[in-house]
C-alpha positions in Angstrom: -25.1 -24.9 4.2 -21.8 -24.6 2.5 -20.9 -27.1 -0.5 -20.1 -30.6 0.0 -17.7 -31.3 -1.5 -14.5 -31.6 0.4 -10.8 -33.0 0.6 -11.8 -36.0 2.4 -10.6 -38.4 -0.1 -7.2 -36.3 -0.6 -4.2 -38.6 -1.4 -1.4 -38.6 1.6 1.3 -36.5 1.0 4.5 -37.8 1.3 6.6 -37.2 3.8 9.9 -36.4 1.4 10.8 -33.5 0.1 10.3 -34.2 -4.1 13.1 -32.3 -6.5 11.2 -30.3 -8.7 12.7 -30.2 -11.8 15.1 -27.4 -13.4 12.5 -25.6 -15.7 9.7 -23.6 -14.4 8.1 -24.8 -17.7 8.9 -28.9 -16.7 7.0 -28.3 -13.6 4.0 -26.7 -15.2 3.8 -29.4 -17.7 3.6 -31.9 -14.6 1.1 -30.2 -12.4 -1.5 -30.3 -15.7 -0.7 -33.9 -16.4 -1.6 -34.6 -12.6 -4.7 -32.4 -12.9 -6.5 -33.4 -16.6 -5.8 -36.9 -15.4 -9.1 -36.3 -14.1 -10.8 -35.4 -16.6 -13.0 -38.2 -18.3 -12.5 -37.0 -22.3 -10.0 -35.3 -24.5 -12.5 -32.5 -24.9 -12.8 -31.7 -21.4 -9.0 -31.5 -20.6 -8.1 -29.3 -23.6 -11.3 -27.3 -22.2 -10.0 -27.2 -19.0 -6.8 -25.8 -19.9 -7.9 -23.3 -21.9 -9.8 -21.9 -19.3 -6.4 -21.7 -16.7 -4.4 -20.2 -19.8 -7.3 -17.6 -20.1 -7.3 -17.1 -16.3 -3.5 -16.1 -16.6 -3.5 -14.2 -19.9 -7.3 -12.0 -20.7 -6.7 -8.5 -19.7 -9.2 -6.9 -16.9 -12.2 -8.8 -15.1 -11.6 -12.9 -15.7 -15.0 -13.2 -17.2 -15.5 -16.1 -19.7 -16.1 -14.1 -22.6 -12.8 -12.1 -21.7 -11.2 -15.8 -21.2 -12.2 -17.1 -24.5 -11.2 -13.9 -26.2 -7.8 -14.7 -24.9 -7.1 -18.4 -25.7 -10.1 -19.1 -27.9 -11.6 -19.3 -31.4 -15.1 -18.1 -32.4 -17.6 -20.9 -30.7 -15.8 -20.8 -27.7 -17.1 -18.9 -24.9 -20.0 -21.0 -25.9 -18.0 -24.3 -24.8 -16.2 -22.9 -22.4 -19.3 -21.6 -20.3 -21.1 -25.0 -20.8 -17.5 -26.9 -19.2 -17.6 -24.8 -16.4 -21.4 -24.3 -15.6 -23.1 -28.1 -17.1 -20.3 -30.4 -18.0 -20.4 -33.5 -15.7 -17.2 -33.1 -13.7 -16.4 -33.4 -10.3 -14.0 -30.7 -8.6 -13.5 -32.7 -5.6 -10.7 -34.9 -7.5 -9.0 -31.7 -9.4 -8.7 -30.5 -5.7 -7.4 -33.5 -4.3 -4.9 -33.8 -7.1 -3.9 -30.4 -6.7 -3.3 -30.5 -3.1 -1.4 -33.8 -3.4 1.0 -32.9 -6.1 1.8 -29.2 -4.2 2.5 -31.4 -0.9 5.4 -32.9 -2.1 6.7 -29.8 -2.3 7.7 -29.7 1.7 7.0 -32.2 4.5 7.2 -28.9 7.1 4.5 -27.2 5.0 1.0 -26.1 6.5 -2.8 -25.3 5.7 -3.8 -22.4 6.3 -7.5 -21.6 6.7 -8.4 -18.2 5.3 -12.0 -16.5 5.4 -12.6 -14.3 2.5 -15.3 -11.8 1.5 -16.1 -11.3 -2.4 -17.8 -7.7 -2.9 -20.7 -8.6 -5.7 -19.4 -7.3 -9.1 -22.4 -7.7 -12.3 -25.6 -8.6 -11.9 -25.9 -12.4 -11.3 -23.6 -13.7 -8.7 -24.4 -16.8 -6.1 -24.5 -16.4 -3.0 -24.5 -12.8 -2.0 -25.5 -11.4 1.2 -24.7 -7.9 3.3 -21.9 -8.9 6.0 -19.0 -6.9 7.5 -15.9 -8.0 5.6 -12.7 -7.4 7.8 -10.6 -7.0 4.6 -12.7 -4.1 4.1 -12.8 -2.8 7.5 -16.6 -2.1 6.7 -20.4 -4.0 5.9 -20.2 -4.8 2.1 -22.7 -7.0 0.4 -20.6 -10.2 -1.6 -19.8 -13.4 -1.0 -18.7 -14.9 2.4 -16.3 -17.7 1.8 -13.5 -19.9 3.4 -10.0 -21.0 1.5 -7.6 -23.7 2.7 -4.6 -22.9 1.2 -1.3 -24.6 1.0 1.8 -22.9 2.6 5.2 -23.6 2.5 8.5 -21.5 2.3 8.8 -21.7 -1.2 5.5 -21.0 -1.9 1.7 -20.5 -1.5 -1.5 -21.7 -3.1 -5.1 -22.2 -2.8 -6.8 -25.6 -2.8 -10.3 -26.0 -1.6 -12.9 -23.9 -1.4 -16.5 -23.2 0.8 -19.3 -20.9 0.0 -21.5 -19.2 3.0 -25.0 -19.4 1.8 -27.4 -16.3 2.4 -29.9 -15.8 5.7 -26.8 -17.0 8.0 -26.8 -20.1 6.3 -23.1 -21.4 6.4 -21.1 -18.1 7.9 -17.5 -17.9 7.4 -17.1 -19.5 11.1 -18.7 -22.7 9.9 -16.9 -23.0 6.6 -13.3 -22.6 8.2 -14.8 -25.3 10.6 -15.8 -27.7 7.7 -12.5 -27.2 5.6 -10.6 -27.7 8.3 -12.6 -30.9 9.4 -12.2 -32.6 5.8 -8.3 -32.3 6.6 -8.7 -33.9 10.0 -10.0 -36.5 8.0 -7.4 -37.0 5.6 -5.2 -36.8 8.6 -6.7 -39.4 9.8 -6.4 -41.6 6.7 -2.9 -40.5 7.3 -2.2 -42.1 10.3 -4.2 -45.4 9.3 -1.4 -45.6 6.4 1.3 -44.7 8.5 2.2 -41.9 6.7 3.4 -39.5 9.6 2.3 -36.8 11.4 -0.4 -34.3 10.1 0.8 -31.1 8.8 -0.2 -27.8 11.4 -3.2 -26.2 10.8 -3.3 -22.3 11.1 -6.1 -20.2 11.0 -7.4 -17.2 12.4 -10.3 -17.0 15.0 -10.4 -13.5 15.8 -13.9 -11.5 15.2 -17.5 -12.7 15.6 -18.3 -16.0 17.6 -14.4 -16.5 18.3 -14.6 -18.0 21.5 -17.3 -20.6 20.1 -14.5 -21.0 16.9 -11.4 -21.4 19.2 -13.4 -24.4 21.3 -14.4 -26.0 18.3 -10.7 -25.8 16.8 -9.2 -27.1 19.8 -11.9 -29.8 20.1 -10.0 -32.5 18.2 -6.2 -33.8 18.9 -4.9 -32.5 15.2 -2.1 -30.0 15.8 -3.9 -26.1 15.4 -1.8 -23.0 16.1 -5.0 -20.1 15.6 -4.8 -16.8 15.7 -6.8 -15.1 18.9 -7.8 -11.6 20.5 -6.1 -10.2 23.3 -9.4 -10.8 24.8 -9.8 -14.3 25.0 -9.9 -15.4 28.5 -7.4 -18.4 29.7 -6.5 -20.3 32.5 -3.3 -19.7 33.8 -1.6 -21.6 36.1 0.7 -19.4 38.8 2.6 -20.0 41.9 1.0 -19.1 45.2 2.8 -19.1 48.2 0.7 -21.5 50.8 -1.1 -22.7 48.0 0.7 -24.6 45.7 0.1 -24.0 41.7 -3.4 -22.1 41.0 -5.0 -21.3 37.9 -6.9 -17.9 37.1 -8.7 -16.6 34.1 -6.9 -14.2 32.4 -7.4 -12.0 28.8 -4.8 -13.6 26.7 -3.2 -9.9 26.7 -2.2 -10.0 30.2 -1.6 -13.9 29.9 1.9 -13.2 29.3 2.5 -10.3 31.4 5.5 -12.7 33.4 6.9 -14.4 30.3 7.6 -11.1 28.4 11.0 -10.8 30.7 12.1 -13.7 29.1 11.2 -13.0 25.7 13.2 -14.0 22.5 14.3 -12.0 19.9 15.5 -13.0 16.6 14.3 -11.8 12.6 11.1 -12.9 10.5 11.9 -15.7 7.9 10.0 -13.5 5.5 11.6 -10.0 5.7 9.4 -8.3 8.5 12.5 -7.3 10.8 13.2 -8.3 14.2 10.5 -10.0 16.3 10.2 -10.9 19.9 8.8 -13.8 21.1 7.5 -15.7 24.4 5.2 -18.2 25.3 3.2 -19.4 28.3 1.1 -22.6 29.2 -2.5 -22.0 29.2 -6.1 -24.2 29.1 -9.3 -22.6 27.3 -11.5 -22.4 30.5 -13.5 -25.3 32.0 -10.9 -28.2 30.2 -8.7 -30.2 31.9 -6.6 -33.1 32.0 -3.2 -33.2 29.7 -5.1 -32.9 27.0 -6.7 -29.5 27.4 -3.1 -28.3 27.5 -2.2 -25.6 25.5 0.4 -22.8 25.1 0.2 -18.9 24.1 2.7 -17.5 22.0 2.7 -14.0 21.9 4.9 -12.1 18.9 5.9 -8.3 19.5 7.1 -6.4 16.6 8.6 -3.8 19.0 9.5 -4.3 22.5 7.3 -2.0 24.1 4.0 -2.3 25.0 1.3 -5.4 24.6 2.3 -8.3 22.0 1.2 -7.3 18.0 0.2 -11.1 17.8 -1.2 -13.7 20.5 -1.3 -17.1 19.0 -2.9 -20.0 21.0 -1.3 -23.9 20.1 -1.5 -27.6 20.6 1.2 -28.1 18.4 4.6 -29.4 19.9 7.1 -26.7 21.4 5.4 -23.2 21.2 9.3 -21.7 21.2 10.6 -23.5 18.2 11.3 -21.8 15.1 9.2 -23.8 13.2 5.8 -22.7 14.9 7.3 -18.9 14.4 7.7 -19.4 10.7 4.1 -21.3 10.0 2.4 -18.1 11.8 4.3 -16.2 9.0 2.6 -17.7 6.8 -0.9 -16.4 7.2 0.2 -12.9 6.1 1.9 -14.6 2.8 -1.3 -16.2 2.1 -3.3 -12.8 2.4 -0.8 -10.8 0.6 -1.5 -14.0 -2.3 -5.3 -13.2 -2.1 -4.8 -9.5 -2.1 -2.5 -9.7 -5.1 -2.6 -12.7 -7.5 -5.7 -14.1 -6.4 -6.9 -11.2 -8.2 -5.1 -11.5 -11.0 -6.7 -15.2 -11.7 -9.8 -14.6 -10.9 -10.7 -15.7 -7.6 -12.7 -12.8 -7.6 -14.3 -12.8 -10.8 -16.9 -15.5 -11.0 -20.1 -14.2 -12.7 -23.2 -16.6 -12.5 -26.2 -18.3 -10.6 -24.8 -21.9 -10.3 -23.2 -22.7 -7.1 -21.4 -25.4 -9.6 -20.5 -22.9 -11.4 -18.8 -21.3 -9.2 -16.7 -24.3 -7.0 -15.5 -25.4 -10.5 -14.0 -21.4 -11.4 -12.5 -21.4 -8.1 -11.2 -24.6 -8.6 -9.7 -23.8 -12.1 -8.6 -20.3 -10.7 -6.7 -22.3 -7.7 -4.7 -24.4 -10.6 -4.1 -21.3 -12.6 -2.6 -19.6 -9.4 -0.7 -22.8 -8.3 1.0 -22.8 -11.8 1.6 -19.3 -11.8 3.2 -19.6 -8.4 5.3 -22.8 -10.0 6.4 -21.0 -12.7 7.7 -17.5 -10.2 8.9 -19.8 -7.7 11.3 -21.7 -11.0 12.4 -18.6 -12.4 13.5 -16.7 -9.1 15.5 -19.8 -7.7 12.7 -21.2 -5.3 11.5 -18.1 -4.1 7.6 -16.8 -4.2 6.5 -14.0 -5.2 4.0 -13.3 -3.0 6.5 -13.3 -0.1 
């Protein structure tokens, strides 16, 4: 099954926006003295940021060799491969670190769950199986693996990672599922500290076993807005004359065929041009009571024809801006993939160890959170991803 190691113990956000300070380089130098805190020795946080510095600055594939070439002295792409590959430390406190300091960033910001394939590049890489990739729009052989990233206006970063195993060991449906679990946790840890609400979840269900993925999102009371098919049946509840309120089973596409006459329209927060919106109550079929209560909100880029986007939520009031702008935000976290994601290396991890590589993607998620730091400090709070 995928890794275990998880954002259960993440420290609570706060729920207060923090002032970063002026300097894109004040806030960099505070992110690594949150991170290497972690680190037990000297050796292993100079080590450790070496290795980000190299994930920012070698030229081509992010290979250690081409990191050390980069940052280093003769001797170490020796040291560096032993930090990342036999060193005894722990990612699961870099991660929680990371995602703590980022979440003071925003109290309205979100996770966002994002299934990625990794096309195999050398000879030796973990984890590798044939699977259709829907980045690629075709079967590839690579790596099948889940991100939870956090997402906020200002910016977007990764912070915890799962890795499919071969032989349908630990699909991309079950690492989503085990991500997002490890936040319901902390959620709840949360709420035992009364430290407010949870921040939304968003993900994207859409493709094989999404009606299996959609019950199990929905299956806890943490507030979910997922991404769904316009074939996902619904209940709907209608009007019958003689017969009181009714529900039927609908495909989500038709689901709002009486709400799109009172559809919204206003602009994208993030430079898409205008959008329409409109929502309708719904359940996922066979739940009821309040709490199997859930809303469709469907998104139409023009106003003809079927909605572009069909979102199904627990969370609050499906109309609200708010909701609008966090479903926004799965296409800044993609475009972040596509585009600096490669450029630190998330795709570049070369080796056997399944260690190996949950500590490069952990490093690689630091490199790309103080990249993003350093963009969002130098352009007046605005990423560059966006």
């Amino acid at each position: 099954m995928a890794h275990a190691t998880s954002l259960q113990d993440l420290a609570p956000p706060t729920r207060t926006t923090r002032p970063h300070p002026a300097g894109p380089a004040d806030v960099v130098t505070e992110l690594c003295a949150a991170l290497f805190a972690r680190f037990r020795g000297y050796d292993q946080r100079v080590r450790a940021r070496q290795y980000m510095d190299g994930l920012l600055q070698a030229e081509g594939r992010k290979s250690i060799a081409n990191i050390a070439a980069s940052v280093g002295v003769p001797g170490d792409e020796q040291r560096l491969h032993h930090f990342v590959n036999s060193s005894r430390w722990a990612v699961s406190p870099v991660r929680r670190a990371l995602a703590a300091f980022l979440g003071r960033d925003d109290p309205d910001a979100a996770w966002v769950a994002l299934p990625v394939s990794i096309p195999k590049a050398g000879r030796h890489m973990v984890g590798v199986s044939p699977h259709f990739s829907a980045e690629d729009g075709h079967r590839v052989v690579g790596q099948q693996a889940c991100s939870l990233w956090y997402a906020s206006a200002r910016m977007v970063a990764p912070v915890s990672w799962r890795l499919g195993l071969p032989d349908g060991l630990g699909t991309a449906q079950d690492c989503v599922a085990e991500l997002l679990e490890d936040v319901r946790e902390d959620a709840r840890a949360d709420a035992r500290a009364g430290q407010g609400a949870p921040r939304l979840i968003v993900t994207d269900a859409r493709g094989v076993g999404e009606r299996a993925q959609v019950a199990r999102l929905f299956g806890h009371t943490s507030p979910v807005a997922v991404r769904i098919s316009g074939r996902t049946l619904l209940a709907v509840g209608e009007q019958r004359r003689g017969a009181g309120r009714v529900e039927r089973l609908a495909p989500a596409h038709s689901a709002l065929d009486r709400a799109r006459r009172t559809r919204y329209a206003g602009r994208s927060p993030y430079g898409e041009g205008p959008l329409a919106t409109a929502t309708v109550s719904v359940r996922l079929p066979g739940r009821t009571g309040t709490a199997g209560g859930l809303a469709l909100l469907g998104v139409w880029h023009e106003l003809r024809g079927a909605p572009a986007e069909l979102w199904l939520t627990n969370a609050g009031d499906p109309s609200s801006p708010a909701l609008l702008r966090a479903t926004r935000l799965v296409r800044r976290v993609d475009a972040g993939w596509r585009a600096r994601g490669r450029d630190v290396g998330l795709r570049d991890y070369e080796g056997r160890s399944f260690q190996g590589w949950h500590r490069h993607m952990t490093l690689a998620s630091c490199a790309y959170a103080m990249a993003e730091l350093r963009s969002a400090g130098s352009v007046g709070g605005s990423s560059l991803v966006a």
